[in-house]
VMD Tcl script that builds the backbone (N, CA, C; Angstrom):
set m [mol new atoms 171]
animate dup $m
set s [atomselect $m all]
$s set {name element resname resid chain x y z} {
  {N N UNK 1 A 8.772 -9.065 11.486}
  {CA C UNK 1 A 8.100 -8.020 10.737}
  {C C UNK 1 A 6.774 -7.700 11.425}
  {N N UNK 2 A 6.507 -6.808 12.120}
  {CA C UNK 2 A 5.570 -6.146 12.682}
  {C C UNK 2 A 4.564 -5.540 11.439}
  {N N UNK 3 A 3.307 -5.578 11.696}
  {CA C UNK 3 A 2.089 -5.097 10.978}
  {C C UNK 3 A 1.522 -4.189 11.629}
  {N N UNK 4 A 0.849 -2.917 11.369}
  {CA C UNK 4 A 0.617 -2.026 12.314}
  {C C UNK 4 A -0.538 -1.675 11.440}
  {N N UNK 5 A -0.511 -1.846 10.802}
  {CA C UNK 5 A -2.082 -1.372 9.788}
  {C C UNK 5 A -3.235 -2.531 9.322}
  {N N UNK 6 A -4.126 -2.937 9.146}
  {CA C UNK 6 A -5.180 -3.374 8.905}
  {C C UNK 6 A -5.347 -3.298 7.734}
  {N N UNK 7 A -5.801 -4.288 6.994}
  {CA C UNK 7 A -5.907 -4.852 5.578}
  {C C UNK 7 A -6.538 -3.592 5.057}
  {N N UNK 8 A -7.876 -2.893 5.756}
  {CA C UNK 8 A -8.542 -2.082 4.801}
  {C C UNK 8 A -7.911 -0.516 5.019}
  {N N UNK 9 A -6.915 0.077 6.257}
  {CA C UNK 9 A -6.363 0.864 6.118}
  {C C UNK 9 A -4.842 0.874 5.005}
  {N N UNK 10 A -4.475 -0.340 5.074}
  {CA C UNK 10 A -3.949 -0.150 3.737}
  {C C UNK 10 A -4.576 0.259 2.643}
  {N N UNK 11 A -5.672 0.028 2.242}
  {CA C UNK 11 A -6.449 -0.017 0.963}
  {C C UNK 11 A -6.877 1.318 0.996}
  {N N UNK 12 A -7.198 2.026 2.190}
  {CA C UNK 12 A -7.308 3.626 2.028}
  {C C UNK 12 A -6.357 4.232 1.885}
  {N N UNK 13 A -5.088 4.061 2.667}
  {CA C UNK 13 A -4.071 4.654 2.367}
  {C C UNK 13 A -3.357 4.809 1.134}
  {N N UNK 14 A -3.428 3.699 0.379}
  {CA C UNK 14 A -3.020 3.832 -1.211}
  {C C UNK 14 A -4.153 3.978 -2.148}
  {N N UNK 15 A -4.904 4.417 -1.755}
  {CA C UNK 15 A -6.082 4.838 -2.486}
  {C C UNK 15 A -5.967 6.422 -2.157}
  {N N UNK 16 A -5.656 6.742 -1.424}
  {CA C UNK 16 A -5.045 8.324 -0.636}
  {C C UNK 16 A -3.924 8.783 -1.294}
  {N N UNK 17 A -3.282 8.110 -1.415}
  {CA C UNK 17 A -1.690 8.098 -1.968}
  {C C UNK 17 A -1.982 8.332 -3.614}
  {N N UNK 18 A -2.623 7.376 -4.068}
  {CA C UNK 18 A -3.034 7.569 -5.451}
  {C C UNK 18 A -3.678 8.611 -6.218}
  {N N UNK 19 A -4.738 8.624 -5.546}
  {CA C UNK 19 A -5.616 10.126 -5.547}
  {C C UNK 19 A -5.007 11.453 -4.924}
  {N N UNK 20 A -3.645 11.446 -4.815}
  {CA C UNK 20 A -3.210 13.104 -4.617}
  {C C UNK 20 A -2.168 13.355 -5.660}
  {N N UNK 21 A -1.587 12.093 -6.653}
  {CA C UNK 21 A -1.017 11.552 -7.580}
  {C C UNK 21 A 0.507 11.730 -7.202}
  {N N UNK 22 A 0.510 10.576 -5.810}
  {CA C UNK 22 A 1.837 10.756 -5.343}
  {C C UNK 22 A 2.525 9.725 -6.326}
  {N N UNK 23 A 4.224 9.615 -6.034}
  {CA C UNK 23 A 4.585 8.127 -6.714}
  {C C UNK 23 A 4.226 7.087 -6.416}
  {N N UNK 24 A 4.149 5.748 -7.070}
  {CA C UNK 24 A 3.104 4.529 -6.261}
  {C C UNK 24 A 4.193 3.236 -6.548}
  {N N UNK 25 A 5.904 3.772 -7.442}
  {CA C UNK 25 A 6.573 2.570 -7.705}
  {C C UNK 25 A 7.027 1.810 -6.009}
  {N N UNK 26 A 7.382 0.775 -6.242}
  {CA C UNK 26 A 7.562 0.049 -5.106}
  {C C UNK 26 A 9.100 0.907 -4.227}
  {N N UNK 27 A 9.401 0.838 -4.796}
  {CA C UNK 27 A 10.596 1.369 -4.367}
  {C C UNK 27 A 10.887 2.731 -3.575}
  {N N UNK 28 A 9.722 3.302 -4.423}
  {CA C UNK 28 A 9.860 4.686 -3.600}
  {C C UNK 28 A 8.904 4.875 -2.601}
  {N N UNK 29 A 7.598 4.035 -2.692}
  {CA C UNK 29 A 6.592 3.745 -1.383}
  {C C UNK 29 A 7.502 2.715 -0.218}
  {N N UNK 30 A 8.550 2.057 -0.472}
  {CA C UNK 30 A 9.095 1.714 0.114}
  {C C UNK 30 A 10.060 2.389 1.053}
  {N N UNK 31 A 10.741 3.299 0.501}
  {CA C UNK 31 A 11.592 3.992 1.051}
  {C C UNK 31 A 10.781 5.447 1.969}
  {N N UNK 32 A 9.935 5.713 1.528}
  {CA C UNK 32 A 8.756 7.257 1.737}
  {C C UNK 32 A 7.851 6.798 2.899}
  {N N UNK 33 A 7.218 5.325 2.913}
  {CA C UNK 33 A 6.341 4.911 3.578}
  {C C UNK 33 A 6.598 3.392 4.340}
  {N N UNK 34 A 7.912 2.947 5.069}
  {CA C UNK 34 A 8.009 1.511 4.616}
  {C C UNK 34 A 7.187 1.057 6.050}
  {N N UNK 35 A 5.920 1.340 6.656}
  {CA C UNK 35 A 5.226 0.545 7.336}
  {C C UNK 35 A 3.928 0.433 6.412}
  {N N UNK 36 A 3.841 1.292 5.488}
  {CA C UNK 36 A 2.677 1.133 4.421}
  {C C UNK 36 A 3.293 -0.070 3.769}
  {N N UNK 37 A 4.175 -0.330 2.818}
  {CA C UNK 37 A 4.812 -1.097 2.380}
  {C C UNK 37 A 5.076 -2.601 2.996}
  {N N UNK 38 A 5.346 -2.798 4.470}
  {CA C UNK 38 A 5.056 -3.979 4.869}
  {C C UNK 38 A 4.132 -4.474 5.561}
  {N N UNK 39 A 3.234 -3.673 5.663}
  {CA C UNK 39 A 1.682 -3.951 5.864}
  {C C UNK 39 A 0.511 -4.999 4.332}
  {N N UNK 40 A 1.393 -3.801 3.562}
  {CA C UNK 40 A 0.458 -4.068 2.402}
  {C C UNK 40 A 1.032 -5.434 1.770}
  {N N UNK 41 A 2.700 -5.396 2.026}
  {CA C UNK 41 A 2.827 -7.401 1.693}
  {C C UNK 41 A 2.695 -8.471 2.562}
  {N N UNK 42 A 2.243 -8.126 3.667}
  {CA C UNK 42 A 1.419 -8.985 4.864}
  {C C UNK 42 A -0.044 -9.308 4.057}
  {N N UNK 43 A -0.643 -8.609 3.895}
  {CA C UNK 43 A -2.007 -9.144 3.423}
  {C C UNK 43 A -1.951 -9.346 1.422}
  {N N UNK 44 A -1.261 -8.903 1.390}
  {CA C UNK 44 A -1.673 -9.039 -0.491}
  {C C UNK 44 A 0.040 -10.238 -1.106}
  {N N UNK 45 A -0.275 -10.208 -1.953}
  {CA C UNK 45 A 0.613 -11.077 -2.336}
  {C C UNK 45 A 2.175 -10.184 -2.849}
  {N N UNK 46 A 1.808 -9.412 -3.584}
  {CA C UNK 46 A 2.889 -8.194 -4.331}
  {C C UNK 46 A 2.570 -6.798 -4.083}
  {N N UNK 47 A 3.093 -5.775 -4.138}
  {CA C UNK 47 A 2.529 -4.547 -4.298}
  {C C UNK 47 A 1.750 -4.205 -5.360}
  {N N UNK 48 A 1.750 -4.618 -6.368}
  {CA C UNK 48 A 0.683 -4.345 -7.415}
  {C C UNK 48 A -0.403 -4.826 -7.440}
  {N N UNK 49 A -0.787 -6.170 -6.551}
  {CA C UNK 49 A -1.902 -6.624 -6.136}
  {C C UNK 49 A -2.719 -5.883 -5.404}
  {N N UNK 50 A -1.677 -5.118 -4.088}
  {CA C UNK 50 A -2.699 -4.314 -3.345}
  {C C UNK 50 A -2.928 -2.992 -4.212}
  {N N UNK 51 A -2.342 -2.361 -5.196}
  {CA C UNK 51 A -2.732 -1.507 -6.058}
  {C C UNK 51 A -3.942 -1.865 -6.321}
  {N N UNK 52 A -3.997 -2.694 -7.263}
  {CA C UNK 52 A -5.527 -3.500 -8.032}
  {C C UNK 52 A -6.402 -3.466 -6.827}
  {N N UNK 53 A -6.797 -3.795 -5.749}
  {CA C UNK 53 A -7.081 -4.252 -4.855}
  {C C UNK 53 A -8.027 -2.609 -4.319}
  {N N UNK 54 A -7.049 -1.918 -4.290}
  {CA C UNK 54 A -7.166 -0.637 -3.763}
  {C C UNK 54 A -8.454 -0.186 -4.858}
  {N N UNK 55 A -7.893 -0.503 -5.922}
  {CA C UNK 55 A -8.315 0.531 -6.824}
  {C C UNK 55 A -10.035 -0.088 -7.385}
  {N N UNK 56 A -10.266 -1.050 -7.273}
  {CA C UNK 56 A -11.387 -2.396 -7.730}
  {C C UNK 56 A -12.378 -2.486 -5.810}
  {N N UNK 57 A -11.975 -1.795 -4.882}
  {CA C UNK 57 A -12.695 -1.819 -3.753}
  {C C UNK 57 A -13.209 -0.506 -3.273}
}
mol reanalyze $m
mol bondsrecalc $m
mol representation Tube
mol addrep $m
């Protein structure tokens, strides 16, 4: 599993994603975005963590 993004470009990117009020379920950031998606479970524990994460930084 290759990582291509950086802990805090994840955190912009779904902070980007959020704020244009795209979908944010796992499944469909998975399928729409899946190097966002395995970036963001490289550094966070779940996807809803890096949600919180995003959203609290």
């Amino acid at each position: 599993m290759e990582v291509t993004m950086s802990s805090a470009e994840v955190l912009e990117e779904i902070k980007r994603l959020n704020s244009s009020g795209s979908n944010m379920s796992k499944k469909f950031v998975k399928k729409a975005n899946p190097n966002l998606m395995r970036s963001a479970l490289h550094y966070f524990p779940d996807w809803d963590s890096a949600i919180e994460r995003s959203i609290s930084s």
